[in-house]
C-alpha positions as CSV (number, residue, x, y, z in Angstrom):
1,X,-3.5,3.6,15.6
2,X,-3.1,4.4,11.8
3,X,0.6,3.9,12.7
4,X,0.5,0.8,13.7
5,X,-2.0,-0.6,10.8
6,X,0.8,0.9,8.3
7,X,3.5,-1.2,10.2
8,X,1.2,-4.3,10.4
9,X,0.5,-3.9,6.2
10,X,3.7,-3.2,4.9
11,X,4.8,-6.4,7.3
12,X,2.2,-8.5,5.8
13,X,3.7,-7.0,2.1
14,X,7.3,-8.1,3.7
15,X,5.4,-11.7,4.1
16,X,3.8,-12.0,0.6
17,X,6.5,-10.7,-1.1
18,X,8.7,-13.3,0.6
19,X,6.1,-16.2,-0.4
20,X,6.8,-15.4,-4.0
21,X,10.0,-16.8,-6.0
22,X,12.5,-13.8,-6.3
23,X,11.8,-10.6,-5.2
24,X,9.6,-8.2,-7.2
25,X,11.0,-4.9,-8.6
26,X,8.3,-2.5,-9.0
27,X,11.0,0.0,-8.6
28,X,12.5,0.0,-11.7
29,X,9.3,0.1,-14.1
30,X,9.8,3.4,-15.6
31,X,8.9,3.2,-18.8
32,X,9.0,6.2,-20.9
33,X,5.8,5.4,-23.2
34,X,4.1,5.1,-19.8
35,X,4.8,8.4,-18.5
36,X,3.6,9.8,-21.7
37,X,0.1,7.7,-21.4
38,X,0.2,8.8,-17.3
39,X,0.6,12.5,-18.3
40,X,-2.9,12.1,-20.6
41,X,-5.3,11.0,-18.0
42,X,-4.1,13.2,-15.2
43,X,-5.9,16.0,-16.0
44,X,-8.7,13.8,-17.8
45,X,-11.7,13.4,-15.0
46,X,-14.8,12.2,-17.4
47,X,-15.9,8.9,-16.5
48,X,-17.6,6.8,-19.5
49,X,-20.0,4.4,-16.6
50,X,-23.5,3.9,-17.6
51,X,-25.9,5.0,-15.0
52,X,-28.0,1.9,-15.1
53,X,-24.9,-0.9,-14.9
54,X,-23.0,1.5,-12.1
55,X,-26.1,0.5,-10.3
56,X,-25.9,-3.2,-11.1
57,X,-22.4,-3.3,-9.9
58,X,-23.0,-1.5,-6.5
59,X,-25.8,-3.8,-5.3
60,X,-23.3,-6.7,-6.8
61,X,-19.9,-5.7,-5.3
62,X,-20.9,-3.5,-2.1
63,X,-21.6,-6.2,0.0
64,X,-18.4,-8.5,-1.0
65,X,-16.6,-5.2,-0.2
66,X,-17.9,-5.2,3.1
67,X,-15.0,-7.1,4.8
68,X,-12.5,-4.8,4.1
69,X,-14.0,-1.5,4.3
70,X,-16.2,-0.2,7.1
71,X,-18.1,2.8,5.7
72,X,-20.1,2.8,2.9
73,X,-19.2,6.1,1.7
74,X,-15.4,4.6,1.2
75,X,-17.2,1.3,-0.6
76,X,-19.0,3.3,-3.2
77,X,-16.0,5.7,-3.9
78,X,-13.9,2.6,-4.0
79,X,-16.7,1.0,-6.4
80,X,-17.5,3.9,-8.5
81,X,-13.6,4.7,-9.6
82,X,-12.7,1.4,-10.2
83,X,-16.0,1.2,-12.3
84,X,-15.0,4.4,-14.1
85,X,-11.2,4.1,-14.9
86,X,-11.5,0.7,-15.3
87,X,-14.0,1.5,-18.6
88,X,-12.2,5.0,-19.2
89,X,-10.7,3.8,-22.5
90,X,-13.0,2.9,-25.0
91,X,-10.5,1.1,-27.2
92,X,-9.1,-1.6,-23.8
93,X,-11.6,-1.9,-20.9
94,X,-10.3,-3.5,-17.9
95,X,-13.1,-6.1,-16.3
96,X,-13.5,-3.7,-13.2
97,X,-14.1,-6.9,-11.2
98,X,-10.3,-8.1,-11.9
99,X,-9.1,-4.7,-10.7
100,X,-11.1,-5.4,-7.6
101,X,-9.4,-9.0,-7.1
102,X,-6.0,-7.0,-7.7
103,X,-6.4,-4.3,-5.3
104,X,-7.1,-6.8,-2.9
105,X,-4.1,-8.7,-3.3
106,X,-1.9,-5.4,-2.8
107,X,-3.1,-3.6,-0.2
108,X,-6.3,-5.3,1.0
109,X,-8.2,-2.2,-0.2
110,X,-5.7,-0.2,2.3
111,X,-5.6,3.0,1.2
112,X,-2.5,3.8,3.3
113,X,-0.7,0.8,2.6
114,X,2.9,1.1,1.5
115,X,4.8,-2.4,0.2
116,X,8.7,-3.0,1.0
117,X,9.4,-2.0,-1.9
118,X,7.8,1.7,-1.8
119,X,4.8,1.6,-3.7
120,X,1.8,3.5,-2.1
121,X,-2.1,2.9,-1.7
122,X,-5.1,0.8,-2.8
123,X,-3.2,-0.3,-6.1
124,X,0.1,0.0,-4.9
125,X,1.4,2.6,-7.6
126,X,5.2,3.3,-7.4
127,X,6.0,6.7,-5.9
128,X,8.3,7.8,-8.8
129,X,5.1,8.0,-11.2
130,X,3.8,11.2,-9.4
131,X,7.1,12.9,-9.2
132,X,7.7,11.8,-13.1
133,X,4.2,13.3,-14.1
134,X,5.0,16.8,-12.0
135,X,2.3,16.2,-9.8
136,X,1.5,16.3,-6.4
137,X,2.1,13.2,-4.9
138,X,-2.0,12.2,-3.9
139,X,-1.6,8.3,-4.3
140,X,-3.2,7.7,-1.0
141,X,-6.2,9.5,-2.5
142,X,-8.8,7.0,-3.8
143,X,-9.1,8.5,-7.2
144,X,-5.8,9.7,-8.3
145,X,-4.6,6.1,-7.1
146,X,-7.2,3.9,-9.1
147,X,-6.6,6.0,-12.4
148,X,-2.6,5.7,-12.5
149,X,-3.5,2.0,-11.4
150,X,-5.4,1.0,-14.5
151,X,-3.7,2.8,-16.7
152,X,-0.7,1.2,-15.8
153,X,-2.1,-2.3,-15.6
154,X,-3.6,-1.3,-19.2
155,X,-0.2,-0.4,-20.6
156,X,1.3,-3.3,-19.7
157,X,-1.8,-5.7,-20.9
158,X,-1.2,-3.4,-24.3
159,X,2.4,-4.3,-24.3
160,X,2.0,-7.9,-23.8
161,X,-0.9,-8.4,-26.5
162,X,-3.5,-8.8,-24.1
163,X,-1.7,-11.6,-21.9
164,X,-3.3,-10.9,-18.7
165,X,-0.6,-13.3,-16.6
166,X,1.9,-11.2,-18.0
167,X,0.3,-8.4,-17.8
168,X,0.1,-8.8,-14.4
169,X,3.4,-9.8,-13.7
170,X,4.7,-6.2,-15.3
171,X,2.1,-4.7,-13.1
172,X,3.8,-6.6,-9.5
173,X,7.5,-6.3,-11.3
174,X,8.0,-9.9,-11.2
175,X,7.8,-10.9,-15.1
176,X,9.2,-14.3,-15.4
177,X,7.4,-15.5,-12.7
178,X,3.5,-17.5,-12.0
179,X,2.6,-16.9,-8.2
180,X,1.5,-13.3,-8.5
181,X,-0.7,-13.7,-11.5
182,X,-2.0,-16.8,-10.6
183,X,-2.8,-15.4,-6.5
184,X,-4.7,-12.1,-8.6
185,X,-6.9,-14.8,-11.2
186,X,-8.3,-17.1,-8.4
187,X,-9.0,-14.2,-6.3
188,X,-11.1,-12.5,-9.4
189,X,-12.5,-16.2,-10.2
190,X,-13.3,-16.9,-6.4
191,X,-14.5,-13.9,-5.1
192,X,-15.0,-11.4,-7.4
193,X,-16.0,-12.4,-10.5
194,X,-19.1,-10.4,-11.8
């Protein structure tokens, strides 16, 4: 069964990608500074959520989540990490409810799916990053995933001065082109915005 659910994502990764001009190359975004920001927050497993607005955004998000996950227990570890990392750095905060819109447009909150292009999990991280970092590859684990995730997407919104369309373009390895960061934008603005 889980076989077939892998096949039936990474064809329905085959079909996006092929809806978008030119094909992505999340391969080839090895960045040096990255690995170096990567190798920080690997061992760093504080989380800097407020008690009070963790609760404000399960009874807001849990329900939209519903859809894609069955069990609750998978909603509100999905929900709690993308709360935490995306608020892990004081200095850049990622609006957790855009990571939600982008981990929808990868993998459908799939933890095992896997793109044509190799990248693995909920927010499709490439699986050179773990092998890089000299660490055991875990990036169909919830947590390991969501942190490299927004870290990456927060390296790349650093390195285009806060230009979330690029940003996000770096993130999919299609800079230069609109249809990924605009399909990421209307789904935060149309069904997750917070």
């Amino acid at each position: 069964m889980r076989r077939r659910h892998i096949a039936r994502i990474v064809l329905c990764g085959a079909a996006l990608a092929a809806c978008l001009p030119g094909a992505a190359r999340a391969d080839q975004q090895r960045d040096p500074e990255l690995k170096s920001l990567l190798q920080k927050i690997i061992g760093d497993a504080d989380c800097f959520a407020d008690k009070y607005d963790a609760e404000v955004w399960h009874k807001a998000m849990e329900p939209r989540l519903r859809r894609f996950v069955a069990s609750h227990e998978e909603r509100i570890s999905i929900l709690d990490h993308v709360y935490c990392e995306a608020r892990r750095d004081p200095a850049l905060k990622l609006p957790p409810d855009l990571v939600m819109a982008l981990i929808e447009v990868e993998s459908r909150f799939d933890p095992w799916a896997v793109s044509p292009a190799g990248a693995v999990g909920l927010m499709q991280v490439m699986p050179f990053w773990p092998d890089e970092l000299g660490v055991r590859n875990q990036l169909v684990r919830v947590a390991p995933n969501i942190r490299m995730g927004c870290e990456i997407l927060r390296f790349y919104l650093r390195a285009e001065n806060h230009d979330w369309p690029r940003a996000l373009a770096r993130y999919n390895g299609s800079v230069g082109r609109r249809a990924y960061p605009e399909l990421v934008m209307a789904r935060w603005q149309h069904a997750w915005r917070f």
